[in-house]
N, C-alpha and C positions, 0 to 999 in steps of 0.2 A: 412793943410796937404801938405805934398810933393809929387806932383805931378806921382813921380814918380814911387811909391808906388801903385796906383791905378792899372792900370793894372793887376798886378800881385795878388793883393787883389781880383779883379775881377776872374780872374783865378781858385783862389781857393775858390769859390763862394759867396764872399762878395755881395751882393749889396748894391751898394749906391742910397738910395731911395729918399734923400732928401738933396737939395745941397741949399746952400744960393742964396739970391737972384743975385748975379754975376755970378754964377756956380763955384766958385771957391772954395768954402770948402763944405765937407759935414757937413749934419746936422741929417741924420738918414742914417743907415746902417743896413743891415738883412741879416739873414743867412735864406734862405729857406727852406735848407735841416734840420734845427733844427726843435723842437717843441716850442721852444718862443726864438728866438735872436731878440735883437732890439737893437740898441746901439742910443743914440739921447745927440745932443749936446745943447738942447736946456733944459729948466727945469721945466718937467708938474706938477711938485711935488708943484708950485707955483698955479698952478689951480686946483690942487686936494681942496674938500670936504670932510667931513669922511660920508657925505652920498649922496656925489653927486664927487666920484672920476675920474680922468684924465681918458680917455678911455683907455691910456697905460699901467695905474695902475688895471684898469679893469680885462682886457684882460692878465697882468699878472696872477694874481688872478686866473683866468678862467682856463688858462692853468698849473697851480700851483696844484689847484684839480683834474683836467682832468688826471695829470700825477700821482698823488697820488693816484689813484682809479687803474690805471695800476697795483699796487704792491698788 
């Protein structure tokens, strides 16, 4: 990522939750103000299970129904 981007991502309320081990790229990002943003550059879809799923596949899920019962 270019560096230069950050800030202003921040601004408009990205967080960068999770950077590599050097701190120079990220690796998860969230929107708080949402009801599920998560953007990740890593791949849990490699540790998911179909009955033992990635906590981010989880957690999608959770929120997937959560917002379906809203309607």
């Amino acid at each position: 990522m270019n560096g230069a981007y950050r800030a202003p991502l921040e601004k408009g309320g990205l967080v960068f939750s999770g950077m590599s081990p050097d701190g120079l790229l990220p690796e998860i990002v969230e929107r708080p103000d949402h009801p599920w943003f998560i953007g990740v550059q890593f791949h849990p879809e490699l540790k998911s299970r179909p009955f033992d799923p990635h906590p981010l596949f989880r957690g999608f899920i959770e929120a997937a129904v959560k917002q379906a019962r809203l309607f």
